[in-house]
C-alpha positions, 0 to 999 in steps of 0.5 A: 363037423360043419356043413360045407358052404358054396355059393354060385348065381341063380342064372340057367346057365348055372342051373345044370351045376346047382341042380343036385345040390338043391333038388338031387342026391347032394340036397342037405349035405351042402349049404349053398347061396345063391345069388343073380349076380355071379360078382357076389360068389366071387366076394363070398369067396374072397371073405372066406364065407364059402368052402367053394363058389361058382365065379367067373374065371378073372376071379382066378387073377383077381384073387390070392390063393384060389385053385380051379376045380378041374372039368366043370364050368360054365362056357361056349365052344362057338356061340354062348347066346347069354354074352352079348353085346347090343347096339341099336342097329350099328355095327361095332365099329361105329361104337364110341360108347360102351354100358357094361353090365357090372355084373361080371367082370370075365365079360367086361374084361373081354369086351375090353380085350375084344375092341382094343386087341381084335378090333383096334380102338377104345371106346368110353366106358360106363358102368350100368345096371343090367336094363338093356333100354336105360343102357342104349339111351345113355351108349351106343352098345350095351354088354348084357350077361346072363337071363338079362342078355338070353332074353335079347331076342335075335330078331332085335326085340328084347321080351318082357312078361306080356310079350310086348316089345320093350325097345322098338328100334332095331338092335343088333346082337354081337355074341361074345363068344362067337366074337372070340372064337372069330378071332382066336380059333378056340373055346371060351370059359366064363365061370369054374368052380373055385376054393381057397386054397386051405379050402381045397381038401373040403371042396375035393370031398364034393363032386362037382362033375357027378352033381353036373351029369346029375343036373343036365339029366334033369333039364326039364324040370331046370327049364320048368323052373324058369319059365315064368322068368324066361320068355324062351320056347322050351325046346330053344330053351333046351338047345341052349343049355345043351349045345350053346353052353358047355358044361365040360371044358374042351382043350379048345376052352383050355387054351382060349382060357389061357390066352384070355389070362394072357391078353388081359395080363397084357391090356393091364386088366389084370395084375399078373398071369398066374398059370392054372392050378387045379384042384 
């Protein structure tokens, strides 16, 4: 019998959901490849190369035949900290261009919901890789996803290896789902577990929710594990993977899910709004 395949980012945010594959009780029943873009699960997804992928939620509209593995995920109740988007100083409003870190398209596709549905204009967009000073020299915002967006410091410095700051001015930090849940009221998902739907019976034999509460009894070896990587004091390293990212979808995360479909449905980001189908 084949091994079965997944595949999900190497971001810390996913890290509490890969653990066990990699280091727990499911390491070697399972192949899994990783990558640092979260788009590349969704493409191995859509070739059928994976029996299931950790991918941001829009992958669920954008492709035929997926169905949603139910309960886990990667998400934010309030305040997400790793979506953001970055100006150098002004406010959102003030914004007339846009550079999009192309590495997921959920975050794009909310950063456009957010300024055409909530706060009522388009600006330019611009596709860009994800370094935060190259994007604010060519916009005047920039939408960071992921270790690149955890690493914009609060007080507006973004921190490198030698601690030194890397951009002087001062930037000012909008979280994405402190944003959405201004305006909506609810939750926000940014990634779930999928599989083509003639892979569902294979993706069912594994148990994402086990290998998630195996995961998150191991944060610190998870936080030990990107250190080097993440200049981020470990005890903030550990609220923000506690009680900044959620792991476990609330009806609140549910609902915001569904509305997000619905909004970008209507903002013709995507085709068509198919309804939930899990697994």
């Amino acid at each position: 019998m084949q091994t079965p395949r997944i595949s999900a980012s190497s971001y810390s945010n996913t890290a509490p959901l890969i653990w066990s594959f990699l280091y727990g009780s499911n390491r070697g029943k399972y192949e899994m490849i990783l990558d640092n873009a979260p788009a590349r699960s969704a493409e191995l997804l859509a070739n059928k190369r994976v029996d299931a992928a950790l991918v941001p939620v829009i992958a669920y509209q954008l492709l035929a035949d997926l169905r949603l593995i139910p309960n886990v995920c990667v998400g934010a109740k309030e305040k997400v900290k790793s979506v953001c988007l970055v100006t150098k100083g002004e406010d959102l409003q003030q914004v007339k261009t846009v550079s999009l870190d192309i590495s997921s398209k959920t975050s794009v596709a909310l950063t456009k919901i957010i300024f055409r549905e909530f706060l009522g204009f388009e600006p330019i967009w611009k596709d860009s890789k994800p370094n935060v000073e190259k994007m604010l020299t060519e916009s005047d915002c920039a939408l960071l996803i992921g270790d690149p967006a955890l690493m914009i410091q609060e007080s507006g410095e973004e921190k490198i290896k030698d601690r030194r700051p890397k951009i002087k001015d001062q930037l000012r930090k909008f979280d994405l789902a402190e944003l959405w849940k201004s305006y909506t009221g609810f939750g926000f998902v940014f990634a779930m577990w999928m599989a083509n739907f003639e892979k569902v019976e294979i993706a069912k034999q594994i148990d994402f929710a086990h290998a998630r509460d195996e995961g998150l009894q191991h944060l610190d070896e998870i936080i030990a594990n990107y250190e080097s990587e993440i200049r981020l004091p470990h005890q903030e390293f550990h609220k923000y993977l506690t009680e900044n990212i959620s792991f476990t979808i609330s009806d609140s995360m549910q609902k915001g899910l569904e509305l997000y479909f619905s909004l970008a449905h209507k903002n013709g980001l995507i085709e068509k709004c198919k309804p939930l189908n899990f697994a």
